[in-house]
N, C-alpha and C positions, 0 to 999 in steps of 0.2 A: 789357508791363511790368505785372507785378502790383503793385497796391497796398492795404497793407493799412488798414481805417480802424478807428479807437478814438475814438468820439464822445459825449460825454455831454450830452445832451441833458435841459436844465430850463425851464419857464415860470415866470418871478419877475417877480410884478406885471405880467402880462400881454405879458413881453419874452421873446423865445425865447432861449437862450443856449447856444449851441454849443460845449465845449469837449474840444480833444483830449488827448492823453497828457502831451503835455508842458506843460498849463497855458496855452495861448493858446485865443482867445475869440474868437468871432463872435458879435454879439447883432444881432438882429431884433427892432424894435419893434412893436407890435399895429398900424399903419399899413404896415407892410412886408410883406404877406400873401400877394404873389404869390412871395415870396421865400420866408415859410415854405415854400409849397405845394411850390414846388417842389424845395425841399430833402428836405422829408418823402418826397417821391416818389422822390426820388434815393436814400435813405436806405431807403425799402421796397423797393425794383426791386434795391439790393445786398447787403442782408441779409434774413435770414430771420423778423426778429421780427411777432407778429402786428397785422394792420393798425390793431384796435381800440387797441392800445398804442401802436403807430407816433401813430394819431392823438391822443389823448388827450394822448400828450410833446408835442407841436405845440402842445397847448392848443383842438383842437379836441374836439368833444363825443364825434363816434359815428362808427363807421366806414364812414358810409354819406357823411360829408365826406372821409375818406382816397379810397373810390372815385370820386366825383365829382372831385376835385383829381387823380385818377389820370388819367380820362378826359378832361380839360381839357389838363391838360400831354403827353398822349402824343401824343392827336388832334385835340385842340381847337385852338381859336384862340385868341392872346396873350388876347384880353378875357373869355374867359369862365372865367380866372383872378383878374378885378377880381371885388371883392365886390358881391353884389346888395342893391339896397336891399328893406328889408325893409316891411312894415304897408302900408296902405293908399297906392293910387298916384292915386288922386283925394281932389279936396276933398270932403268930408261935405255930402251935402244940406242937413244940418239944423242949422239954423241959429236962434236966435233969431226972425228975423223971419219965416221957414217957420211956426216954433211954433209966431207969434201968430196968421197966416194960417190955421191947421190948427184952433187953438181958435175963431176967428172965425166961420171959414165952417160949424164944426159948430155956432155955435148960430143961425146965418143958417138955415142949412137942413135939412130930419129927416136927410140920406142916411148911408147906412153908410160904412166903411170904402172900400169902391171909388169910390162916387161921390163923395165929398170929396176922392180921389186925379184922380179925371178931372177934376173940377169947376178945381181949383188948378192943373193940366195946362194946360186950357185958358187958364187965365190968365196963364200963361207962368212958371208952375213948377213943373218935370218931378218931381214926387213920386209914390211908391210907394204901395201900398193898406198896407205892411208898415210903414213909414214913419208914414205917417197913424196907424194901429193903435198904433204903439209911443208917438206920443207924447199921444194920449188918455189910452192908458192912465198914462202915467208922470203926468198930473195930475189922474185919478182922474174922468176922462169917456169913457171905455170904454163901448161902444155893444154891447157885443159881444150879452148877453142880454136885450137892449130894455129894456122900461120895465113889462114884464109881473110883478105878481108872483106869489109861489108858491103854488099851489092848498094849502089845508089840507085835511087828511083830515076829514072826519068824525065824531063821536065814537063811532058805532055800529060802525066798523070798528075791528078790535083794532091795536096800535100792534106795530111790526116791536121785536123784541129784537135787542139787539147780541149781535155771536157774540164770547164771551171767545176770549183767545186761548191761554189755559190749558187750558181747557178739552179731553178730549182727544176726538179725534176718530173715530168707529168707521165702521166703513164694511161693508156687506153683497153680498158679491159674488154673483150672481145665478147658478145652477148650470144 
């Protein structure tokens, strides 16, 4: 039994909305996603239009969601149609009281970045050397170039000129 479909598909205000020839409507709200997905799918697998379009009316971004949502509902399992959460899946180490532990122990003791990460380890707070590093620096005790300062030249040595950048440039290729 052939059937034919005439389906206008739009995303308004984030709600999918279905409609056919004769004016009746199916809407799908942005919580109903397994529903899109699989409409969309239904919708690619019976016509011809291209998947990035197929997706984009769905309200999804890129067609690399229309194939993902393809490989889910043909071969997948029910849940790997639910949406995945997104950003980070652990709590952040850094914490205020980390912070102050991190400023503490660096003016407790000379060590670098790694040994204030072991040191705080030890004490039963699993921080990173990248961690320790990042929030030195965010209060402007960054260890990174010691306490050395910079050798001055000389005065007997002639001083480097800056190379314009107008200037043009020749060059002598050697035969």
């Amino acid at each position: 039994m052939p059937i034919a479909l005439n389906v206008n598909v739009q995303v308004k205000d984030g709600t999918l909305v279905l409609t056919d020839g004769a004016g009746k409507t199916v809407t799908f709200s942005k919580e109903q996603t397994v529903q899109k997905k699989v409409s969309m799918i239904a919708l690619g697998e019976l016509c011809g239009l291209p998947k990035r379009q197929l997706a984009t009316g769905f309200g999804f971004k890129t067609r690399t969601s229309y194939d993902d949502s393809r490989n889910a509902v043909l071969t997948g399992a029910p849940e790997d149609l639910l949406p995945k959460r997104t950003g980070p899946h652990t709590r952040s180490k850094r914490t205020k009281e980390v912070e102050a532990l991190i400023i503490r122990t660096r003016f407790e003791t000379d060590g670098n970045m790694s040994e204030l990460a072991e040191t705080l380890t030890q004490r039963g707070f699993p921080v990173s050397a990248r961690l320790v590093g990042r929030v030195l620096a965010a209060y402007g005790l960054s260890k990174k170039n010691g306490y050395h300062r910079p050798h001055s030249l000389p005065a007997s040595l002639p001083k480097r000129r800056s190379k314009s950048s107008t200037a043009p440039v020749s060059r002598v290729h050697a035969s």
